[in-house]
ZAMARGU-4260 file (C-alpha; in steps of 0.2 Angstrom, whole numbers, plus 5000, padded with zeros to 4 digits):
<rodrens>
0) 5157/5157/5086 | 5144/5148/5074 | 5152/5130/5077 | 5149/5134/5095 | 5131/5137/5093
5) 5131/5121/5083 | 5137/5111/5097 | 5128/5121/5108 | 5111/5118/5099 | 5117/5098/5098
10) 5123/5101/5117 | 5102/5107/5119 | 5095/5092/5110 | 5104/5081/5120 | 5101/5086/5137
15) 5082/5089/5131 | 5081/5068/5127 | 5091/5065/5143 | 5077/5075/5153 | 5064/5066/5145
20) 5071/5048/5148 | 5075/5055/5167 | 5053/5060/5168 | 5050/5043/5159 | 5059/5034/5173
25) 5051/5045/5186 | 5034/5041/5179 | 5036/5024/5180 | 5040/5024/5196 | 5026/5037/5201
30) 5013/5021/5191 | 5020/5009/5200 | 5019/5018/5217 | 4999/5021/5214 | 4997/5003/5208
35) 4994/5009/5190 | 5008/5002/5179 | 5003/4988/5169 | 5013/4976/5156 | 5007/4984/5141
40) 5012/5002/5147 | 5029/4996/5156 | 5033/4991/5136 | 5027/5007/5132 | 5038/5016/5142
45) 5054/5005/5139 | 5050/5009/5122 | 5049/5026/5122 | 5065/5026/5131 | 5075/5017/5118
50) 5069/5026/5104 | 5079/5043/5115 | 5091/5032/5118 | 5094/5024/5100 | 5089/5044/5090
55) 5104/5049/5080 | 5106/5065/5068 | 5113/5058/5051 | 5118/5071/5039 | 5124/5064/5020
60) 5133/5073/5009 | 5129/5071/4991 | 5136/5078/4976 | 5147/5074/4960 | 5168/5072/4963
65) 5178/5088/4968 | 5163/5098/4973 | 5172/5099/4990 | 5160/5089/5000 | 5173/5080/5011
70) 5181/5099/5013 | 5166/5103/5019 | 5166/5090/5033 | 5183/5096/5038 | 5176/5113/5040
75) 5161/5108/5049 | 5166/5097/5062 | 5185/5094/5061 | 5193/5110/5061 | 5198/5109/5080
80) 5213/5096/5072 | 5224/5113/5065 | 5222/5100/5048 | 5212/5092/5035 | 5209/5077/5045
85) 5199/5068/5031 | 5209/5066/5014 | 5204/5081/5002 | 5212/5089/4987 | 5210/5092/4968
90) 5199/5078/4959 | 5192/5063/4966 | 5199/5060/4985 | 5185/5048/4994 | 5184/5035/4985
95) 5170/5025/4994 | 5155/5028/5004 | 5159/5033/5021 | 5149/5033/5039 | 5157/5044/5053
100) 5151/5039/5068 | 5157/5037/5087 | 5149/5020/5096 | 5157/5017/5111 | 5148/4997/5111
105) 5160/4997/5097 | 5180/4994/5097 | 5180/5011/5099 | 5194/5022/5087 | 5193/5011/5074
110) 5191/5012/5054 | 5185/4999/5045 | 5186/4995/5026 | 5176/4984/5016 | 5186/4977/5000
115) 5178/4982/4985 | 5181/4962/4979 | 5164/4960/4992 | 5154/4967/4977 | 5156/4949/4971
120) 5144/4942/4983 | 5128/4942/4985 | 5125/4949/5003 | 5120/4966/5006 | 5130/4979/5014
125) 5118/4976/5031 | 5122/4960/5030 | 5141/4962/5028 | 5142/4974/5043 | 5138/4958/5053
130) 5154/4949/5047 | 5168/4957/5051 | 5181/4945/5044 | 5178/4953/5027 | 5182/4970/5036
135) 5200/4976/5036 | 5203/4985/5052 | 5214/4998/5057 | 5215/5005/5074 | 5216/5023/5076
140) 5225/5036/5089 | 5211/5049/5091 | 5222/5060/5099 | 5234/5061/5087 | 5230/5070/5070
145) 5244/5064/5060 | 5241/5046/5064 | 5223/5050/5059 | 5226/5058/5043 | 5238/5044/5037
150) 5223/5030/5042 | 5210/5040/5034 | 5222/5043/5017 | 5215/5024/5013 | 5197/5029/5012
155) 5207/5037/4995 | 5216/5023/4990 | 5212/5014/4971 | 5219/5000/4963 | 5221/4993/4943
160) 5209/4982/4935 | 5206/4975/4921 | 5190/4984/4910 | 5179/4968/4913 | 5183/4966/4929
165) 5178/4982/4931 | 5162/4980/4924 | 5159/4965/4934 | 5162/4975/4951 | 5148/4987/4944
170) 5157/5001/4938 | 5157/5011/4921 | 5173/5011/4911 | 5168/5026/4905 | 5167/5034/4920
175) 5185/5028/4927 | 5201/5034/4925 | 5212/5023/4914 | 5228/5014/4924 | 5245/5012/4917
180) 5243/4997/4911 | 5233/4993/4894 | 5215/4988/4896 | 5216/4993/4913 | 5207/5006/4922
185) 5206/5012/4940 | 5193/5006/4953 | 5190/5010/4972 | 5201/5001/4981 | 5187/4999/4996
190) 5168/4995/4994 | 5164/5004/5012 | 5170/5013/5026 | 5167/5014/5044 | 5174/5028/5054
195) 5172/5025/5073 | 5179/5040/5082 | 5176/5050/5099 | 5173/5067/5093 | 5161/5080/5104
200) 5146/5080/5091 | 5147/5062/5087 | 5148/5057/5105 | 5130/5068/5105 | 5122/5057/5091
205) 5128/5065/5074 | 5133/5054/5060 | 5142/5059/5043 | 5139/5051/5027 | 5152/5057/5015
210) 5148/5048/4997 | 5158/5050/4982 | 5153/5055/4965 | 5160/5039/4957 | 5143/5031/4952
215) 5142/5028/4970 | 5122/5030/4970 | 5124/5018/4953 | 5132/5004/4959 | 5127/5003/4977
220) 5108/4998/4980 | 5111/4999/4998 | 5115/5019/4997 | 5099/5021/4987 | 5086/5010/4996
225) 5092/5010/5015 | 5106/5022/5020 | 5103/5038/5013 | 5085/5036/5017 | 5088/5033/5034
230) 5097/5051/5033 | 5087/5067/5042 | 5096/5079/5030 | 5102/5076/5010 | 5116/5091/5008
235) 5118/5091/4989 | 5134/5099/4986 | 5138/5109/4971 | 5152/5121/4962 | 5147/5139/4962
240) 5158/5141/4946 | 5151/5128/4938 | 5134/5129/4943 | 5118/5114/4941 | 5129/5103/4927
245) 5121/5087/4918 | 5128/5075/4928 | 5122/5086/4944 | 5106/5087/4936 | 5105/5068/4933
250) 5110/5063/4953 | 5097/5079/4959 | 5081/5070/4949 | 5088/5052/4952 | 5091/5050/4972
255) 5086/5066/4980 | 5074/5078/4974 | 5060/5066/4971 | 5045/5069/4978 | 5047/5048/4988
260) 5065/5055/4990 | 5058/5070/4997 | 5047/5064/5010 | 5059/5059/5024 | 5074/5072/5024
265) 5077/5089/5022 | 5086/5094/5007 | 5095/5108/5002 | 5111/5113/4989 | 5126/5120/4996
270) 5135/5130/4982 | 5153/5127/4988 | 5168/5136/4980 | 5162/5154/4979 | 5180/5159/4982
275) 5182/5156/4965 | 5171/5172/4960 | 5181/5182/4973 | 5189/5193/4962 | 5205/5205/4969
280) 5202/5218/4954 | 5182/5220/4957 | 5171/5228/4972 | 5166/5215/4984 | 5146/5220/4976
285) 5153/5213/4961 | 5157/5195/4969 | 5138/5195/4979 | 5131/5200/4963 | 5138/5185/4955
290) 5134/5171/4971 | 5115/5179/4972 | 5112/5177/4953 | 5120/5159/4953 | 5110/5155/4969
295) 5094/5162/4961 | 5097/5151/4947 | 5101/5135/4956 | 5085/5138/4965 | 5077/5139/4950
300) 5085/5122/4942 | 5081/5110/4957 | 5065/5119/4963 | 5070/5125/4979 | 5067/5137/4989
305) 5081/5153/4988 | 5085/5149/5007 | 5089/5132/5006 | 5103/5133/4993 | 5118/5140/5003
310) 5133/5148/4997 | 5149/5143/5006 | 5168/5140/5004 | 5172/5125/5013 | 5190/5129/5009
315) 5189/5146/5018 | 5181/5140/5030 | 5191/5129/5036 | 5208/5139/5034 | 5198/5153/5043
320) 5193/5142/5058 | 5214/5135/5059 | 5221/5151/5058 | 5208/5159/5068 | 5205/5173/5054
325) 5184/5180/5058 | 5187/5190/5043 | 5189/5177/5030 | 5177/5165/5041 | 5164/5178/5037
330) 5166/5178/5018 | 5167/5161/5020 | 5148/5160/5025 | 5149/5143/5034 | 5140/5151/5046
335) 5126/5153/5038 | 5127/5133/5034 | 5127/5130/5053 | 5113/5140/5058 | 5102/5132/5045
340) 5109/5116/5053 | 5102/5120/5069 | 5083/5130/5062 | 5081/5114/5052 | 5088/5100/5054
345) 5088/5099/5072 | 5070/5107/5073 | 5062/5094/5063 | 5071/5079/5074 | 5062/5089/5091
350) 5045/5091/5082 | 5046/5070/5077 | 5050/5067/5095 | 5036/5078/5105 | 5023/5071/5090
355) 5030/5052/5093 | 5036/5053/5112 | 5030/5068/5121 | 5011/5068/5115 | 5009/5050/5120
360) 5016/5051/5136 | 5006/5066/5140 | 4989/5058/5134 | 4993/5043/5146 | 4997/5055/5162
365) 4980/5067/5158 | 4971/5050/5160 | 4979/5044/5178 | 4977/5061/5184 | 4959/5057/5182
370) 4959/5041/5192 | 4969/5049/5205 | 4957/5064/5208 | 4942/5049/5206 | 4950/5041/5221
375) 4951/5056/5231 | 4935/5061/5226 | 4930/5043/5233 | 4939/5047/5249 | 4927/5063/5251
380) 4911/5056/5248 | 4918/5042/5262 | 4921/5054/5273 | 4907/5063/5272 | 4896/5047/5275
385) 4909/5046/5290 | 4902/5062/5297 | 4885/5060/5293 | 4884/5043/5301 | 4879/5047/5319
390) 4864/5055/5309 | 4860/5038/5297 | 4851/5023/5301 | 4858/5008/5296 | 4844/5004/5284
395) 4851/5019/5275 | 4868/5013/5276 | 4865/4995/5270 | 4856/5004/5255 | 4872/5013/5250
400) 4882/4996/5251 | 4870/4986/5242 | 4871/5002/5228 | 4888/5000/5229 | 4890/4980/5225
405) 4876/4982/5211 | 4888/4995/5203 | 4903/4982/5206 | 4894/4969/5198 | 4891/4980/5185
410) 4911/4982/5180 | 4915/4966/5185 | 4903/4961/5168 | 4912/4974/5159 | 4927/4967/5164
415) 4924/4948/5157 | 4915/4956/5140 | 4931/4966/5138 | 4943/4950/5142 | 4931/4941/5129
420) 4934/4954/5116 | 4955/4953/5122 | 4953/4935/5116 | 4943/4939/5100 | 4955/4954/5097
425) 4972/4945/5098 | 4964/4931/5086 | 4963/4946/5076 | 4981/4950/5075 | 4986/4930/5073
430) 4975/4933/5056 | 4984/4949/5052 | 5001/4943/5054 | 4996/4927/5044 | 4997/4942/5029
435) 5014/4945/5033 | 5023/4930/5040 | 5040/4926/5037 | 5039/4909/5029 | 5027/4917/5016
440) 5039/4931/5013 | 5053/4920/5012 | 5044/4910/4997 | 5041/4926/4989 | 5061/4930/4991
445) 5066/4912/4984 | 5054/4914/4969 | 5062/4930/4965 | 5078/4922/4968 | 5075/4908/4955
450) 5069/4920/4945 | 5083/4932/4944 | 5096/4915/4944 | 5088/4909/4929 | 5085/4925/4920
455) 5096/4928/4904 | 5091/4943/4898 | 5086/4960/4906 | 5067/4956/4902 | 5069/4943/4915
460) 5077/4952/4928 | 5063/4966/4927 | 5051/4953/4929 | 5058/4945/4945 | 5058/4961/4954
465) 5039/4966/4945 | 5032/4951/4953 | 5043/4950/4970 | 5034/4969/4972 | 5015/4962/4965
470) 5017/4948/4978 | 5022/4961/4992 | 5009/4973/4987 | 4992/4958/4986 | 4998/4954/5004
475) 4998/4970/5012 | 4981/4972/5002 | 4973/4959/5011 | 4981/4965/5026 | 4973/4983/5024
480) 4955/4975/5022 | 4960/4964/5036 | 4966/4977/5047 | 4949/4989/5042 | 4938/4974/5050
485) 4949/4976/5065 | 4949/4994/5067 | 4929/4994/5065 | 4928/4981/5081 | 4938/4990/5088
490) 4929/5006/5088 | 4914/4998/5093 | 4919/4994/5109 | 4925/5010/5114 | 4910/5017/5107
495) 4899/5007/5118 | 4912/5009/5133 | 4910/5030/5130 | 4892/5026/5130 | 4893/5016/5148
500) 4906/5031/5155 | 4904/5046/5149 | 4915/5054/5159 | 4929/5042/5151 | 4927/5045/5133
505) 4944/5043/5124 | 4945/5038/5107 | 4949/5021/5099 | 4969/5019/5096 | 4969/5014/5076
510) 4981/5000/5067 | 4988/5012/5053 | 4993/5004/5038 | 4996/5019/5029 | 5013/5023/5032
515) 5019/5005/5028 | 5011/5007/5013 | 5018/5024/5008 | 5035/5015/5013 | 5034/4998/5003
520) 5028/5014/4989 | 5043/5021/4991 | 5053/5007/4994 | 5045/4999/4974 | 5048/5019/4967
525) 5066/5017/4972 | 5069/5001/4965 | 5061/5006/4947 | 5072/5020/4948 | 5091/5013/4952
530) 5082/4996/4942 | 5080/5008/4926 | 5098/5016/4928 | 5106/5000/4932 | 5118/5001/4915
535) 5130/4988/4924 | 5114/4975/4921 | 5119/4975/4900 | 5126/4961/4906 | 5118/4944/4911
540) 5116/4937/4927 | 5126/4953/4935 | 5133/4951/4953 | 5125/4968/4955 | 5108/4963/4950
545) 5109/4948/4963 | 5115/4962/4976 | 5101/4973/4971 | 5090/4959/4975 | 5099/4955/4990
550) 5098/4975/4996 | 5078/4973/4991 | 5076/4958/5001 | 5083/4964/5015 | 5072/4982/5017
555) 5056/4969/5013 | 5062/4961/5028 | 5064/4975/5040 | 5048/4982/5033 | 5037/4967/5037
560) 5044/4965/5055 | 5040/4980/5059 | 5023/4980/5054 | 5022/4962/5062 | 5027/4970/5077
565) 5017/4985/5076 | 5002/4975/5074 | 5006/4962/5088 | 5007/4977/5100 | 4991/4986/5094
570) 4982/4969/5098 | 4987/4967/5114 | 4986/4985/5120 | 4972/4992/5110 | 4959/4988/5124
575) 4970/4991/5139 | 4965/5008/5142 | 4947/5002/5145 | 4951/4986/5153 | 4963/4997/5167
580) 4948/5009/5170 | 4937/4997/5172 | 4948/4989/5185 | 4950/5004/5193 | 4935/5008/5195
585) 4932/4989/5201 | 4945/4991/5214 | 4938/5007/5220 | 4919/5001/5224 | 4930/4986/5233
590) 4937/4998/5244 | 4922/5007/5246 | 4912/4991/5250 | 4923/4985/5265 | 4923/5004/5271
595) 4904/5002/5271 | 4905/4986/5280 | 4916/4993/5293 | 4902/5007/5296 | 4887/4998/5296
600) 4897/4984/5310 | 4908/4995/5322 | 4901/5014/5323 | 4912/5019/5336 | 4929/5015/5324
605) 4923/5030/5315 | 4936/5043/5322 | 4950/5030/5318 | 4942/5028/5299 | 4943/5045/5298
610) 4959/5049/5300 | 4964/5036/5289 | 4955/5040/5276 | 4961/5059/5278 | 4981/5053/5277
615) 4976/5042/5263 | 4967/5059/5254 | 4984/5068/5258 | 4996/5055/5250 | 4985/5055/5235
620) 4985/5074/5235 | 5006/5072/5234 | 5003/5061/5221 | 4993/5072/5211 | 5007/5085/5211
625) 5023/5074/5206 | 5009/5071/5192 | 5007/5086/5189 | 5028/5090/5190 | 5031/5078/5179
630) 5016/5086/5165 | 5025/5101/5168 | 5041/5096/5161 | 5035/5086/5148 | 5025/5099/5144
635) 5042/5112/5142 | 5044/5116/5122 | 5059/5109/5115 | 5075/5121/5115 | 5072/5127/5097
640) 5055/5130/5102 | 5060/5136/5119 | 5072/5147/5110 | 5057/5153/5097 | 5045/5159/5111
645) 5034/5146/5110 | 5027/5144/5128 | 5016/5130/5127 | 5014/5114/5119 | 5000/5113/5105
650) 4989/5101/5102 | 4995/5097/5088 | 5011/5102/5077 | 5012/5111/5060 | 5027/5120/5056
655) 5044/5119/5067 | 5047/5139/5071 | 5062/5148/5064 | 5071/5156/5074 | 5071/5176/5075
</rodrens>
């Protein structure tokens, strides 16, 4: 039953995104319809739609070897096979890091292995994803499990090296099991696999990163600096006999419970194997005595909350779920696993999506409500003058129109000023960019480069990557300064636009640098840290050192296009919202003024006007309510929300609610 709720609460999330995308769509058309929509907010929209589109769930499981982390994915999401589907048993069983996915743009039922050989070059795993012919791939039979479990027993496979070879591939001797042969140990037979299978959850958007404990985090810089990152929850498995060990201890303060670790993903500890303090001669008390004190204490060593480190047997779990036992699923307390799944994990990716989506969206429908009650307000005071006009003289009425055309030359030179500062505005961003183009990025990549090639010690490799960071760091702090003067001009215009319309005051969208900042922060703490635990790089001129580089680079990359991009778009859309009501209001006094016209030249047209005016005032008035359908269901909480009570969207967003 509580893998049901799972997928149910998946199933929610789903259809929630999908009713969003549809409202999007309808609201578009709805702009377009009342001649509203613009280039700016088409690409707004577009956007908005394929970040619901493109929005996965990736959990990763973390841990030392045999702390059953690939029984617990078994468990979770493959029990419906009757089998381990993925290879599990005593000791070490995956051997590489491994992403389960489905993508259907993808040769779909496939698994794909990387050769651990690859660690040779100097690409980085990103990079290698885009070249399949280093890929072996192996087509799978999703409906059959036997044909599965055989294809996924190579995500097990290792093979004999020699010890320096060994070290060359980035790997510790010490920390490999010796081969048959002398002066040979064994390595991984694969760098990387790729799991692309149709399975309900995964068809929703969930992805599965199962590491393994063999100095994976050590000798991969892409796991460290852009995969686990990139996850929304860290579950960082553990043996309830056993406890928090050294080496636990070590991957806990290393790669996940940092406070830059801790910033983008959830984590908890699941305390797998509590069967093994299931004891047939003691009470049952006796057993939850022993699971609470070792929970307690596990709380206690990685400074978590009591309630996010679960107690589980993944091995009960899963023989509980195939041989349909509630009994044994219960003491199995996977249930409990799941349902935090669904309070936490899935909670926090609605709250990121009604703060990034929804709140945007309903900012921008709030604002052409108002100019479609401006136009019917328009068409009132028109048709008042309408009914009033056998009592006017036409000095009166030629009073109003030359009112009305002083008031539409008055936009119209608000108009120009706010097309000048456009122009000034997107030089703006030219110079902010200049901060953060490629070719000077791709200077700073060769220095390091150089440096790093010609770099015989480990003094020399440090400094490479010190001054590849320094360099990084002086350009985004002449972008900040930049990107203040910008801001400031900015706000100065919609201060003296609130100033002109009062009844338009909306505040001035801001070019945030903070969170690329707190990102290359994050991306130089990470780097320090797998740099200072690099033991592989005793060794000069190390292939993994030039991968770590490589991994770097490529983050650098990804981070500075997207703050290229982010900056582009805030310099061409900053002002739109001014410019659009200023040409709204433009186009309403042009209406008005050929209405005006028509009055002061043909009196008896007045009827005819009339009822023009009044179908015109009841298409607006249907206008107004699809508006306000569509605020209503973007309005609707998010099913964990929904489920919690919550009847109304708050301005703003603090805590995602539990569930009762």
């Amino acid at each position: 039953m509580s893998m049901q709720r799972l997928h149910q609460h998946i199933d929610e999330y789903v259809l929630w995104k999908r009713e969003l995308i549809r409202e999007i769509m309808r609201y578009h058309s709805w702009l377009t319809k009342n001649r509203l929509d613009s280039p700016a907010l088409v690409t707004q929209l577009e956007h908005n739609i394929k970040t619901l589109r493109a929005d996965n769930i990736t959990l990763a499981f973390i841990g030392e070897y045999s702390r059953g982390k690939t029984e617990l994915i078994n468990s979770l999401f493959f029990s419906s096979f009757g089998q381990r589907l993925l290879p599990s048993r005593a000791g070490r069983t995956t051997m590489c890091p491994t992403e389960i996915f489905f993508d259907s743009q993808q040769t779909p039922a496939t698994l794909r292995l990387l050769p651990i050989e690859t660690r040779n070059l100097e690409n980085s795993l990103a990079e290698l994803k885009k070249q399949p012919q280093h890929w072996l791939e192996i087509a799978l039979d999703h409906t059959n499990a036997d044909s599965l479990i055989d294809a996924f027993a190579h995500v097990a496979q290792n093979k004999s090296v020699a010890i320096e070879e060994a070290i060359a591939l980035g790997f510790l001797p010490d920390a490999l099991e010796t081969a048959e042969q002398a002066d040979h140990v064994l390595v991984p037979a694969w760098r990387h696999a790729l799991i692309n299978i149709d399975h309900p959850l995964l068809r929703q958007g969930l992805r599965i990163i199962d590491t393994p404990g063999l100095n994976a985090l050590g000798s991969e810089p892409e796991l460290t600096l852009s995969l686990l990152p990139s996850a929304q929850a860290i579950l960082f498995l553990l043996s309830a006999d056993t406890g928090v060990t050294a080496s636990d201890m070590a991957t806990w303060q290393q790669y996940i419970g940092s406070q830059h670790a801790a910033q983008h993903a959830i984590q908890f500890a699941v305390l797998n194997k509590i069967d093994m303090l299931w004891d047939n001669l003691n009470h049952d008390t006796f057993a939850e005595h022993s699971i609470q004190m070792i929970q307690a204490q596990t709380a206690q060593q990685l400074g978590l909350p009591v309630t996010h480190v679960l107690p589980v047997s993944a091995k009960s779990a899963l023989q509980a779920k195939v041989t349909d036992n509630s009994d044994l699923l219960s003491r199995s307390r996977i249930d409990a696993l799941e349902h935090f799944l669904c309070e936490h994990v899935i909670a926090q990716k609605e709250h990121l999506i009604e703060r990034s989506v929804v709140q945007p969206l309903l900012t921008l429908l709030n604002s052409h409500q108002q100019l479609i009650s401006q136009r019917l307000q328009a068409i009132a005071a028109e048709q008042h003058q309408l009914n009033q006009q056998q009592h006017s003289s036409s000095h009166v009425l030629r009073s109003v129109l030359e009112q009305a055309k002083a008031e539409h030359q008055t936009y119209h030179r608000r108009l120009l000023n706010l097309k000048t500062n456009q122009r000034l505005l997107h030089r703006q961003g030219e110079i902010l960019c200049a901060y953060i183009n490629p070719e000077q990025l791709q200077a700073n990549i060769s220095k390091a480069r150089n440096q790093l090639v010609s770099s015989w010690t480990t003094f020399g490799i440090n400094r490479a990557i010190t001054d590849f960071f320094v360099e990084l760091e002086n350009n985004l702090h002449s972008f900040t300064i930049e990107a203040h003067m910008a801001n400031k001009m900015v706000r100065a215009i919609y201060l003296r636009h609130s100033a002109e319309n009062p009844l338009f005051a909306v505040n001035a969208p801001t070019l945030s640098v903070q969170r690329y900042r707190r990102e290359q922060e994050d991306l130089h703490y990470k780097a320090e840290q797998f740099r200072l635990n690099l033991k592989t790089l005793l060794t000069e001129k190390s292939q993994l050192g030039r991968r770590f580089l490589a991994t770097l680079v490529q983050e650098a990359i990804s981070l500075q296009e997207r703050l290229r991009h982010d900056t582009l778009l805030w310099a061409n859309e900053a002002l739109t919202p001014l410019i659009q009501h200023n040409l709204e209001q433009k186009q309403l006094l042009e209406n008005h003024i050929l209405r005006l016209k028509t009055l002061t030249q043909s009196a008896h047209s007045s009827l005819q006007r009339n009822q023009l005016l009044s179908q015109s005032s009841n298409e607006l008035s249907m206008q107004l309510r699809q508006a306000s359908d569509i605020l209503r269901v973007l309005r609707r909480p998010a099913p964990q929300r929904r489920q919690a009570k919550v009847v109304q969207l708050a301005p703003t967003f603090n805590a995602v609610n539990s569930k009762d």
